[in-house]
BAFI-3210 file (N, C-alpha, C; in Angstrom, 3 decimals, decimal comma, padded with zeros to 6 digits):
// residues 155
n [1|2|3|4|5|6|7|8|9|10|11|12|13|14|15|16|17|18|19|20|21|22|23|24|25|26|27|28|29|30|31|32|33|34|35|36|37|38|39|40|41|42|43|44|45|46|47|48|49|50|51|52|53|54|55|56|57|58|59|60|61|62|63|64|65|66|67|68|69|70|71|72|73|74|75|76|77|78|79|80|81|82|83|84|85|86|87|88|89|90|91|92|93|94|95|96|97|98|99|100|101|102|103|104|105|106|107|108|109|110|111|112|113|114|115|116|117|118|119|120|121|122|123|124|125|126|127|128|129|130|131|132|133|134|135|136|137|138|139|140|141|142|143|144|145|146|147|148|149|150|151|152|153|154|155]
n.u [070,839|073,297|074,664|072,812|072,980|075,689|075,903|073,794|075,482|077,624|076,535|075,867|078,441|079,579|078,638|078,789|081,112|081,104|079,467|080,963|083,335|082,589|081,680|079,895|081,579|084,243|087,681|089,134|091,412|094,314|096,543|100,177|102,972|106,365|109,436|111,310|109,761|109,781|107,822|104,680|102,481|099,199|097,263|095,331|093,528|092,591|090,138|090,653|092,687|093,862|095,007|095,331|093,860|095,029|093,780|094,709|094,855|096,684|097,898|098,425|098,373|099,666|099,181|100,199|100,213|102,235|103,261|102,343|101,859|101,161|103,215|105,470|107,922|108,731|106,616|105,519|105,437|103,981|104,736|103,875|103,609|102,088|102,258|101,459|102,313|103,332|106,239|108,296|109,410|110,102|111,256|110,799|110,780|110,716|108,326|106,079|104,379|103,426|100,389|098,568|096,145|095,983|096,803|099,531|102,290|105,207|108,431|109,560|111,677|113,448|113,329|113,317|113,633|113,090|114,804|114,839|112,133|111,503|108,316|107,353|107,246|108,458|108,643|109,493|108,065|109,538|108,929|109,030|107,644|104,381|104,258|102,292|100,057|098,198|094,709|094,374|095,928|097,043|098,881|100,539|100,874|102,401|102,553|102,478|102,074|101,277|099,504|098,173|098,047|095,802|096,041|093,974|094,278|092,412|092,524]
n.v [055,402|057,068|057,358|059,044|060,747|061,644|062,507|064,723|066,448|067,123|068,114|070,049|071,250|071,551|073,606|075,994|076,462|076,964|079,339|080,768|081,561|082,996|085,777|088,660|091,768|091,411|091,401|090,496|087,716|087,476|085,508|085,975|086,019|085,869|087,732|085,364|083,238|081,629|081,778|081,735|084,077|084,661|087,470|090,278|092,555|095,887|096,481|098,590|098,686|097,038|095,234|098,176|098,152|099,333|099,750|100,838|102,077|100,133|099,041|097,278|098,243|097,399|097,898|097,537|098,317|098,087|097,784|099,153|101,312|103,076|103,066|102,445|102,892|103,813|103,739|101,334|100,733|097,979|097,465|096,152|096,158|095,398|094,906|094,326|096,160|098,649|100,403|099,929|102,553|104,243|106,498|105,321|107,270|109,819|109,799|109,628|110,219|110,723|111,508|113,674|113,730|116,331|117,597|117,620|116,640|114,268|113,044|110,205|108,312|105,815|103,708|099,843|097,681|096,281|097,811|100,554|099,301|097,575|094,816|093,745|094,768|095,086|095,855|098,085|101,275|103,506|105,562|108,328|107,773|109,701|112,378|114,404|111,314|110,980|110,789|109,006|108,322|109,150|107,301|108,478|107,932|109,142|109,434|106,454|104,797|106,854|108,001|109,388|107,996|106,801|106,129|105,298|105,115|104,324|105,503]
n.w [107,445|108,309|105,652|104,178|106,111|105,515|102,856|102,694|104,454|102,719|100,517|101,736|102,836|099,960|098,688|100,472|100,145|097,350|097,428|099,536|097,956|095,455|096,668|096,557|095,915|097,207|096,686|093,920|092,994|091,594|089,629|090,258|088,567|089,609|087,938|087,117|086,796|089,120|091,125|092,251|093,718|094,294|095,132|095,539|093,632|092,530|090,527|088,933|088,406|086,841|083,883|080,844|077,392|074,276|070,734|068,140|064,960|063,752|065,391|068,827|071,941|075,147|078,145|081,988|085,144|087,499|090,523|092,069|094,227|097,619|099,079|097,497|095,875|093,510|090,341|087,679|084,616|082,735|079,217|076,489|072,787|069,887|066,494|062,803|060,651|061,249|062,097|065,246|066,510|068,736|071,042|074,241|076,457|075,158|074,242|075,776|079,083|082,162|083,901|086,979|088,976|089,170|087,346|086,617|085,258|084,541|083,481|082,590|084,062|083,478|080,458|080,504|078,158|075,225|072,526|070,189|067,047|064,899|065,010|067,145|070,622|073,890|076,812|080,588|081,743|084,034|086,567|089,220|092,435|092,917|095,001|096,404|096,909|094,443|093,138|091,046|088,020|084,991|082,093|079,236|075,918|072,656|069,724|068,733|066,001|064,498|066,542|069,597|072,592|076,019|078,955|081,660|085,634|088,315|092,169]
ca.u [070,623|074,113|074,956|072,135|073,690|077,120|075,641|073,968|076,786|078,937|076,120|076,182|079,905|079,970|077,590|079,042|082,512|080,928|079,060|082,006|084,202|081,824|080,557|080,428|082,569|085,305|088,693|089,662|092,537|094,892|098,062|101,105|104,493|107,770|110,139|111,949|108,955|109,975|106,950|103,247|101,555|097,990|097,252|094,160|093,869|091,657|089,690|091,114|094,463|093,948|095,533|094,470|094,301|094,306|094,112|094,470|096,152|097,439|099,070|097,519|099,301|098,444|099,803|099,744|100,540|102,784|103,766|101,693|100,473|101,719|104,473|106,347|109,262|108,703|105,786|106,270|104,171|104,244|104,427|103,553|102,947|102,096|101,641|102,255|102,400|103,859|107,719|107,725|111,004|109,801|112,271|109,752|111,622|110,645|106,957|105,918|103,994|102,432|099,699|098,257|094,758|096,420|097,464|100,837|103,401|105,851|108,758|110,035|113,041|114,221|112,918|113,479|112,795|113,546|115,441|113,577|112,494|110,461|106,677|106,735|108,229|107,774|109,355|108,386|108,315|109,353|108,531|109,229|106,248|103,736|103,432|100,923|098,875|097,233|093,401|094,572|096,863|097,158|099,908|100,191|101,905|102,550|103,417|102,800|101,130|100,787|098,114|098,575|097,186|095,741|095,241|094,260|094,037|091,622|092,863]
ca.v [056,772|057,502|057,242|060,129|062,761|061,948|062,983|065,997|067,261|066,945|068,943|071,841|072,064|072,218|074,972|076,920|076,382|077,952|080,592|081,838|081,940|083,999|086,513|090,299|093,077|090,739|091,244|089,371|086,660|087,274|085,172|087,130|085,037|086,665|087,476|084,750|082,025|080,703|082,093|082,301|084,688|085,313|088,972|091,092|093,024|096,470|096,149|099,658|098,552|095,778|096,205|098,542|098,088|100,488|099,124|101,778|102,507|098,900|098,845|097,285|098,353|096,729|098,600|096,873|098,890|097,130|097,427|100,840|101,414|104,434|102,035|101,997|104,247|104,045|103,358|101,018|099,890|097,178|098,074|095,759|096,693|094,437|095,179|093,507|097,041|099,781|100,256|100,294|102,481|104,913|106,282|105,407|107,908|111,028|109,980|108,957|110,957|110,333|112,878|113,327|114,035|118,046|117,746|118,014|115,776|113,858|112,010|108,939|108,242|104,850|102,236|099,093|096,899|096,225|098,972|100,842|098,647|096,118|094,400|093,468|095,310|095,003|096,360|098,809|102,621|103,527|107,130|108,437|107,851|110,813|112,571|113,686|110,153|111,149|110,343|109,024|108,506|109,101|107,705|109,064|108,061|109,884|109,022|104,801|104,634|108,411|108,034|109,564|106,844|107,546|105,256|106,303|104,521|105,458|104,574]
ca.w [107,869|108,432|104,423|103,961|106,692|104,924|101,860|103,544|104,706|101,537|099,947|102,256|102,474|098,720|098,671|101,599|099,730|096,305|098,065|099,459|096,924|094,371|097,482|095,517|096,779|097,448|096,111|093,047|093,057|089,824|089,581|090,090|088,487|089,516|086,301|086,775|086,951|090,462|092,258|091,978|094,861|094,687|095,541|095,732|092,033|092,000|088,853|088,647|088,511|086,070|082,065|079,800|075,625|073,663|069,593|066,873|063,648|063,170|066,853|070,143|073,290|076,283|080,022|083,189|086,226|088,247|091,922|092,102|096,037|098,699|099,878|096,346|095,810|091,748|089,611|086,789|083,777|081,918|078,057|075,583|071,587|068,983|065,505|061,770|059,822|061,964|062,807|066,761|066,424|069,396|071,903|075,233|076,902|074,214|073,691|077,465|079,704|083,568|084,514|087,914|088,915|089,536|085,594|086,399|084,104|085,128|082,497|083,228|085,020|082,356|079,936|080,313|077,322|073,788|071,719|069,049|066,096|065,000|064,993|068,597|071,551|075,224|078,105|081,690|081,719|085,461|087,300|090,279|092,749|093,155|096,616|097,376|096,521|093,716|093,224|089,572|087,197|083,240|081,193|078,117|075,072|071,436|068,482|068,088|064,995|064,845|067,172|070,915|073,451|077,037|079,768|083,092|086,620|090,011|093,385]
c.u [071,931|074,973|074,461|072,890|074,689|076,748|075,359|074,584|077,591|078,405|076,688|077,145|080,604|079,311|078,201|080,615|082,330|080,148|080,354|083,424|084,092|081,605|081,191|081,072|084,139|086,930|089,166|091,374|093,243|096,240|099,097|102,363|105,516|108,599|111,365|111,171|109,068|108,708|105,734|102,282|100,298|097,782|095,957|094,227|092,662|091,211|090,462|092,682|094,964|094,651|094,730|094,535|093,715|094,734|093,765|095,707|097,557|098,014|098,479|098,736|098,752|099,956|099,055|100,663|100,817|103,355|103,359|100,698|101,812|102,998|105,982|107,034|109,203|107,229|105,800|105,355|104,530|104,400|104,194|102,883|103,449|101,278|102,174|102,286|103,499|105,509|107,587|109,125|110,905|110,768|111,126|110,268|110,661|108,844|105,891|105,774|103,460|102,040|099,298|096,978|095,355|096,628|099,048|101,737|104,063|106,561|109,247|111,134|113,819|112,834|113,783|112,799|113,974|113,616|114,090|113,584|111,821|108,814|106,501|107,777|107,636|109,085|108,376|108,968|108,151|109,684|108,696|107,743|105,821|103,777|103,263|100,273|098,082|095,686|093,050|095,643|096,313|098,448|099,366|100,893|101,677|102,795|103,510|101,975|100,570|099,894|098,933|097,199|096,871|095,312|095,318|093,394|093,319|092,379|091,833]
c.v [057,566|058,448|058,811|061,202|062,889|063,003|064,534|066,856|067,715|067,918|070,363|072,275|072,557|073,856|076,333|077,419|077,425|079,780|081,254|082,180|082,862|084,961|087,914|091,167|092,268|090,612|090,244|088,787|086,730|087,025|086,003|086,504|086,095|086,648|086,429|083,480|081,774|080,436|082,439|082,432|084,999|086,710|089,355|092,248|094,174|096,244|097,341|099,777|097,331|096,556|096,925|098,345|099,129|099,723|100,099|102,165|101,335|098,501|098,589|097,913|097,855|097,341|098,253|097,813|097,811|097,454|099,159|100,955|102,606|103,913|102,357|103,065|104,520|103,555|102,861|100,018|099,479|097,270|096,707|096,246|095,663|094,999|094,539|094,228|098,287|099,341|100,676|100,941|104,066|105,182|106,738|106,518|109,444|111,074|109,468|110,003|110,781|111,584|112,675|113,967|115,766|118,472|118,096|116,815|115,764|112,741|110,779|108,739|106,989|104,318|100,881|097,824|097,055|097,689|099,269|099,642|097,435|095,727|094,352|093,965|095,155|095,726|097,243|100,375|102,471|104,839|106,955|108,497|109,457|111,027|113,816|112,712|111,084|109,929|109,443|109,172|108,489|109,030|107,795|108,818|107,977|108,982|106,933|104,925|106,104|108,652|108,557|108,770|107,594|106,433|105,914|105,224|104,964|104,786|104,906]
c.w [107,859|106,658|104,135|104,349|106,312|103,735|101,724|103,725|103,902|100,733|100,319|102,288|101,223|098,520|099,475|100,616|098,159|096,615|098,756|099,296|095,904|095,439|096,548|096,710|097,591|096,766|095,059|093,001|091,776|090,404|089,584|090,125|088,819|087,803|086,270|086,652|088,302|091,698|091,887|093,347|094,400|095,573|094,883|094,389|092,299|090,881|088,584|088,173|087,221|084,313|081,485|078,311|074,794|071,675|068,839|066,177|063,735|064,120|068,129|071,176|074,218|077,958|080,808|084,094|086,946|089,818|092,539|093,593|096,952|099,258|098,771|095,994|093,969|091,503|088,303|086,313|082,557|080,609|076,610|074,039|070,806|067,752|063,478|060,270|059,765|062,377|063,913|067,266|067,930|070,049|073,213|076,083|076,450|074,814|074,854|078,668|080,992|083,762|085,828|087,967|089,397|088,040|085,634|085,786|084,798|084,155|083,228|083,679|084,274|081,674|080,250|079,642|076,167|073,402|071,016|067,665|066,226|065,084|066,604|069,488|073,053|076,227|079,475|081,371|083,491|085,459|088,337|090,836|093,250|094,401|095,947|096,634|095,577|093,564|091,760|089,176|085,546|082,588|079,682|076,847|073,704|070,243|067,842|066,924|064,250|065,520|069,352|071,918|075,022|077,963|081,500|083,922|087,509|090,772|094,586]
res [x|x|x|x|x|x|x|x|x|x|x|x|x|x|x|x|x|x|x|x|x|x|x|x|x|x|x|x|x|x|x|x|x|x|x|x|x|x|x|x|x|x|x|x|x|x|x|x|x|x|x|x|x|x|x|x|x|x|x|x|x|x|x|x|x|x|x|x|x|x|x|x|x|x|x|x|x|x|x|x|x|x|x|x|x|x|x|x|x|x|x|x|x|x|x|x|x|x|x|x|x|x|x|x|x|x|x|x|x|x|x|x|x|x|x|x|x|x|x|x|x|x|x|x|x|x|x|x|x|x|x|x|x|x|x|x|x|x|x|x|x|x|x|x|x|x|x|x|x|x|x|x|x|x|x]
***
């Protein structure tokens, strides 16, 4: 008898353990490595906040908003472009736009990343943070591919 309620038990705690791990409306868990490797925090990810890709005219880009909440003295997004046609000889600086849900523009304050030049480039575009909290963001950027890209965040 004893064997059984072990068993029992082992069920329901699996069950209880998958039930609430999947429950909806629950914050999703996305790895978050420091840039030096040393550290992997788990942190709470809006879907809203998650990368965007934008792929046209031979060139993906892929922007991740990074350390973007009312607390953060800058705003600073990830830049990735990969392409095996296009010269990626941009100056992020020139062709680099943040809008706000008011439409007002806002350039960037540095790059940091790879120079102009080349198939694959990565680096962050960092801005000064918005006050008032905007309801939204749109960055905006010109000229990769001749194509002007648009990605835009809710909060």
């Amino acid at each position: 008898m004893n064997k059984k309620l072990g068993i029992f038990l082992a069920v329901i705690i699996i069950g209880l353990v998958i039930f609430l791990g999947n429950r909806p409306g629950q914050p999703k868990q996305e790895p978050v490595v420091d840039r030096n490797n040393s550290a992997i925090i788990a942190l709470p990810v809006a879907p809203e906040l998650l990368p965007k890709i934008d792929d046209q005219a031979s060139v993906t880009v892929t922007i991740t908003p990074m350390g973007i909440s009312s607390e953060s003295g800058e705003l600073r997004f990830d830049v990735v472009m990969d392409t095996h046609s296009v010269e990626l000889d941009q100056d992020m600086m020139n062709v680099s736009v943040l809008v706000d849900d008011r439409g007002r523009e806002y350039k960037p304050l540095r790059w940091e990343g790879a120079e102009p030049g080349g198939h694959h480039r990565e680096g962050a575009l960092i801005f000064n943070r918005i006050t008032p909290t905007s309801k939204f963001v749109e960055l905006k950027i010109n000229e990769i591919g001749e194509v002007s890209r648009s990605f835009t965040w809710q909060f």
